[in-house]
N, C-alpha and C positions, 0 to 999 in steps of 0.2 A: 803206364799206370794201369793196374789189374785190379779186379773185384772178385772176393770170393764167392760171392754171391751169385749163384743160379740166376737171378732175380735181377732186374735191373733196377740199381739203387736210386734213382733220381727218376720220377717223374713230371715233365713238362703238360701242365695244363692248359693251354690255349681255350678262351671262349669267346663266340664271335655269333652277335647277335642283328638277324635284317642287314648285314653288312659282309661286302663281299669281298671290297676292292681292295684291301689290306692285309690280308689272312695268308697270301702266301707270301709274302716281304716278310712276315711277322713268324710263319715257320719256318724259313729260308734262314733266320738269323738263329734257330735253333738246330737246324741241321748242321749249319756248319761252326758247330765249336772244336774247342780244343781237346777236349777230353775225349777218351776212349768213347766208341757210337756203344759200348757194350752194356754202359754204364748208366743210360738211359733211356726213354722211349719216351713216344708224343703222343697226348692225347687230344687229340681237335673235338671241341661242341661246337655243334652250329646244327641251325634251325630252318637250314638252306637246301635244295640241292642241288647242284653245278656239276656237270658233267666233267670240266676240265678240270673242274679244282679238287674233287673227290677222285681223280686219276691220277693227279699229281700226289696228292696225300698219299693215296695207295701205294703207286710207284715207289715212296719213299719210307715206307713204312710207318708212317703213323696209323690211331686208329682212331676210328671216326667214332664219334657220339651224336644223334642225331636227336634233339632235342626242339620236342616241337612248340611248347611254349610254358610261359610259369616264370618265378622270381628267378631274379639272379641268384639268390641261393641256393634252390632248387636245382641249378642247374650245373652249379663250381659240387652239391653235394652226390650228382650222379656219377662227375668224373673222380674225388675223392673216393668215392665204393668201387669204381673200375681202376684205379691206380695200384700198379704191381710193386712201384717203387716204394721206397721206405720215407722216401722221402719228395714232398711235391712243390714243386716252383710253379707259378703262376705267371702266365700271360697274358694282355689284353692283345687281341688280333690289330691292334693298332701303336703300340708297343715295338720293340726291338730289344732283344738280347745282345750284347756284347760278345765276342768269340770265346770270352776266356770264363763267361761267366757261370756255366756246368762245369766247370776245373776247381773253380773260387767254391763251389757250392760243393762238391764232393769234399774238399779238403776239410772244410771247417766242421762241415756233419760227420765223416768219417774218425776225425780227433776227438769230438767234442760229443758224446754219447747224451749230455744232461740238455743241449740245445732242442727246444722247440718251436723257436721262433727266428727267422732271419731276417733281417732287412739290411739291403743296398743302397748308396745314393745311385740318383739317376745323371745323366745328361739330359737338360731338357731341350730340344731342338724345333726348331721350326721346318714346315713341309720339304721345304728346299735347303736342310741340312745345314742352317744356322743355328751354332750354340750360343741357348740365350742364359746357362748358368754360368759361370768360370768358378767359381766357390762352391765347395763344400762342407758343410757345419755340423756333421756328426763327426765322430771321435771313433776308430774303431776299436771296440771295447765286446769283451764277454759282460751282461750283468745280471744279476739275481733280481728275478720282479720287481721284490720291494724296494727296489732300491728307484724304481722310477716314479714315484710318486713322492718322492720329495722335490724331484724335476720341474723347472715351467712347463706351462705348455707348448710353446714353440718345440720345443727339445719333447714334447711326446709326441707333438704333430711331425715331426722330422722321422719317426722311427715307424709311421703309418702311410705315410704318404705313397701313392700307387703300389695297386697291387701287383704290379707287372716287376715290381722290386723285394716281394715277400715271399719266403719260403718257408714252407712247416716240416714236423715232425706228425708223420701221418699217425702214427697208434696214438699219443696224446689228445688227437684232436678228433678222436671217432664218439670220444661221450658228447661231443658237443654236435653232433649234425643234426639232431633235433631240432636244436636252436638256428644252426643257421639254415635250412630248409625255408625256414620261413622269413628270411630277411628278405627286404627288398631292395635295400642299398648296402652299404657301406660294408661290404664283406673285407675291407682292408681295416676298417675301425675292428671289427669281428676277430680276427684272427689275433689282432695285438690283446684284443681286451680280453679275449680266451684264455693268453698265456700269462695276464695280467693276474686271470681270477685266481689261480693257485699259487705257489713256488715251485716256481721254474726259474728257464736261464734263457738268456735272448741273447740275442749276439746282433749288434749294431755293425757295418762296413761303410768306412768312410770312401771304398772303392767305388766308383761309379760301375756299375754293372749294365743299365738297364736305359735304354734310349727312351725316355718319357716323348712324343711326337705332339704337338700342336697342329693339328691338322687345321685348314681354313672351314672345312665342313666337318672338322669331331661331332661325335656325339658327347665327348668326356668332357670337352671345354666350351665353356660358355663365356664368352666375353663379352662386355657389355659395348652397345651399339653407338657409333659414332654419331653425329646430327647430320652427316652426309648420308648414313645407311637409309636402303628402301622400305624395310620394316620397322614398324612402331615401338617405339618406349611402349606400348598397351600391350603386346606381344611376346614383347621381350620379359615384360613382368610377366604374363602370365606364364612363359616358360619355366621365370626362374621357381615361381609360387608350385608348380607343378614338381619342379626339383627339391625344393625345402620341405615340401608336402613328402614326400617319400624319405625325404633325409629325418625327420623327429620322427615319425613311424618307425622307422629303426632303430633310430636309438633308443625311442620307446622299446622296443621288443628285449632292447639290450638289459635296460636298466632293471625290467622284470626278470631279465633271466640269469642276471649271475648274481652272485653272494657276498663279493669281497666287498665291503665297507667301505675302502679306501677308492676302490675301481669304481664303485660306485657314484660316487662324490664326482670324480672325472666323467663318466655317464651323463647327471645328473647335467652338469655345467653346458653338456654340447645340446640335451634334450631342450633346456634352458633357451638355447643362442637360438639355434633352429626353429624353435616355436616360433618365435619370436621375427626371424625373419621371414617365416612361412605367412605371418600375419603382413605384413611391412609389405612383399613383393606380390599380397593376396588381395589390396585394397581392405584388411579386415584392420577396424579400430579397434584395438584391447578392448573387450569389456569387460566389468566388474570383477569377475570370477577369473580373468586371466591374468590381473594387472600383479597375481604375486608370481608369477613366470616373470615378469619385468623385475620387479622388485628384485628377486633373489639373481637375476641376470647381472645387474647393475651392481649388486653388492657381492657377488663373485669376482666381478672382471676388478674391482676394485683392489679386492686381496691379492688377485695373483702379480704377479712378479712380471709382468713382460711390459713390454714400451708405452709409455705415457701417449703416443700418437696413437696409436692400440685404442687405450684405452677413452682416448678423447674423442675418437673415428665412431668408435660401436654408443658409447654413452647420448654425443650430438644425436647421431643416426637415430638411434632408438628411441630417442625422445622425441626427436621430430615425429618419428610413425606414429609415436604414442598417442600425440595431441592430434594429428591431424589424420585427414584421406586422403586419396591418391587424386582425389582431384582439384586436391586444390595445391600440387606441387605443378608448376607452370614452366619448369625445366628441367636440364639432367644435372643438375646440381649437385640434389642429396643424392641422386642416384652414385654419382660418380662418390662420394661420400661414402654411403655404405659398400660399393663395391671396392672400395680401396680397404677397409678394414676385413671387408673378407680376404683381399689377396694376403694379408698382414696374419692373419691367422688361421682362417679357415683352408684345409687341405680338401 
């Protein structure tokens, strides 16, 4: 397989933040793919400096980005302005590539000139190399934007999900780094909802590409704590309130910044959920002035179309926040409650 291209067509983005221990498993699984080495190059960020692991990088030709602190935005938009490829896949330094999956990614970009959006399913696996998916529930399909918004949302959370599974069309997405410069989360909700705001064309792989990893110490996954664990339910909420705290600020930033009517509505519903449980995992009771963030929550999840459990999980949960405080929940009840309807829909 040959490119005519001076240039290497496929850009690999790795970013790896306060974390060390992962970052070369996680380029290691991009060195060795299948595809011509001709046909792309790696770009490592990190905010570290390690004498062995910036010698290994070197050795192996990647190029380093040394980024010393700032949003996650800020920091996927340094290595997009330094990326030579036409085209940029994304990595989390705690993530794995498949071998074949820079081969999957030239093919479909190379045919397919009108794509600017990619997503793969993952394998999701645990530390010690247990797959905990066997199923996958995307379809592989080319599709025109609009056409995803007549979609549930399972099926639009399916085509967001890790950004270690997403790949863009770098000129497309140069008018938007404005915007994302200033995210703080969800640059995987960003990239889909960029290619949402116009007519474009997405292209969904029901291939698994991309080793999603469950580490016991991720920073990506937060699980909720057993009654055996040594740290507090007090703790654990305020982690999660710290995490929903950055997640509505984002999609805040989202919902101001794009245009499309229809994307917006989808925006609107996550800024909605997020509030909402940024209040829930904050000790904060709805006041007055918040209780139509509840409202239009409750008569969104209503409308949409996904599973009655779903819906009876977030409605219960939300309503118990609504009425009460945090101290007057005297086990892991509701906890266990709302976190089961986040695994049900929240990606």
């Amino acid at each position: 397989m040959k490119d005519s291209y001076s240039q290497p067509f496929i850009t690999v983005f790795i970013g790896a933040y306060n974390r060390k221990d992962y970052l070369i498993k996680a380029v290691n699984s991009v060195l060795n793919q299948t595809v011509d080495k001709n046909l792309y190059e790696v770009i490592v960020s990190k905010n570290f400096i390690d004498d062995k692991i910036d010698k290994y990088l070197e050795e192996n030709g990647c190029r380093i980005i040394f980024f010393e602190r700032g949003l996650v935005g800020e920091q996927i938009v340094s290595g997009v302005k330094e990326a030579k490829g036409k085209i940029i896949a994304f990595l989390d330094d705690d993530d794995l590539f498949l071998p074949n999956k820079l081969e999957r990614i030239y093919d479909v970009f190379s045919k397919n000139d009108e794509i600017v959006y990619y997503h793969n399913e993952q394998l999701i696996a645990t530390e010690d190399g247990k797959i905990l998916n066997k199923k996958y529930s995307a379809t592989t399909k080319k599709y025109s934007s609009d056409q995803f918004f007549n979609m549930d949302h399972t099926k639009l959370n399916n085509a967001i999900f890790n950004l270690s599974s997403i790949v863009i069309r770098k000129d497309y997405y140069l008018k938007y780094l404005n915007i994302l410069k200033n995210m703080p989360s969800h640059p995987d909700d960003f990239f889909f909802f960029a290619a949402l705001n116009e007519k474009t064309h997405i292209f969904i792989d029901q291939l698994p590409l991309t080793i999603y990893l469950r580490y016991n110490n991720s920073q990506s996954y937060a699980s909720i704590p057993s009654n055996n664990d040594t740290f507090s339910l007090k703790k654990y909420m305020e982690n999660r309130s710290s995490i929903f705290s950055i997640y509505y600020k984002s999609s805040e930033k989202m919902y101001h910044a794009f245009t499309n009517p229809k994307l917006l509505k989808i925006i609107e519903f996550r800024l909605y959920r997020e509030y909402i449980q940024y209040c829930y995992y904050s000790n904060v009771k709805l006041k007055k002035r918040n209780v139509k963030y509840y409202l239009k929550l409750i008569i969104r999840i209503l409308k949409i179309k996904d599973s009655l459990k779903y819906k009876f999980l977030v409605f219960v949960g939300s309503t118990f926040m609504f009425i009460f405080s945090f101290n007057q929940f005297k086990s892991l009840t509701l906890e266990k409650l709302i976190t089961e309807a986040e695994n049900i829909y929240i990606t």
